[in-house]
N, C-alpha and C positions, 0 to 999 in steps of 0.2 A: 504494500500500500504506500501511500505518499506521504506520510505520517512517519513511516519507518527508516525515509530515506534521511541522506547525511548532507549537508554541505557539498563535500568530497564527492559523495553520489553525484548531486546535480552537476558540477564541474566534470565529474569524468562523459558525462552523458553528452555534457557542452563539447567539452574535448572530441568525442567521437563524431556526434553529429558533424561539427568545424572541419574536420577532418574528410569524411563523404563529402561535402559542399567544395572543397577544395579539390576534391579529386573532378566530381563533376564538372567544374569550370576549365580545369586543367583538360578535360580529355572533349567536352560538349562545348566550350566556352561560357559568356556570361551570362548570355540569354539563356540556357541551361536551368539557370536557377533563380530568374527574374520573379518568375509565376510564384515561386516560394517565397520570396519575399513579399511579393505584395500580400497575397496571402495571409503573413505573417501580420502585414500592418491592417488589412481588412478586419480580422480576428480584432488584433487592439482595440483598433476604431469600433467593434462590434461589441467589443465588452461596454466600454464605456457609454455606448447608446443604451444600452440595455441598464446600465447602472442609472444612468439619467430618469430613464422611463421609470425605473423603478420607484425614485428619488419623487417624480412628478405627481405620480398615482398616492405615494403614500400622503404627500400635502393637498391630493383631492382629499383622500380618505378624514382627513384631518378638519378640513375645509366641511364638509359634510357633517362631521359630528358635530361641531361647533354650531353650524348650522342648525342642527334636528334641537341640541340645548336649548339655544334662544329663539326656538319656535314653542318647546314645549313649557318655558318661561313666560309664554306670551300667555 
């Protein structure tokens, strides 16, 4: 599991991954491994929309309660 990994894990992983990447462009060029990259940034770019949305919905949620309060105050 990912819980049970090490520092040194994640580095040796990096390490290896680094290492295919480096072969690929060496033997396919750069374009080779373009698509990975973007990829990689899509993924970021995808978390953080998703953190947002999440972020948005919870101050509707919030937005809502507050609301039903000072309705049933009324």
């Amino acid at each position: 599991t990912f819980s049970s990994m090490t520092v040194d894990d994640v580095y040796e992983i990096a390490k290896v991954v680094g290492a295919e990447v480096e072969k690929l462009i060496d033997n396919y060029g750069k374009s080779s491994v373009e698509g990975l990259v973007f990829a990689a940034r899509n993924q970021a770019h995808k978390c953080k929309e998703e953190e947002l949305l999440k972020a948005f919905e919870t101050l509707q949620v919030q937005q809502q309660k507050k609301r039903h309060v000072k309705d049933s105050d009324e």
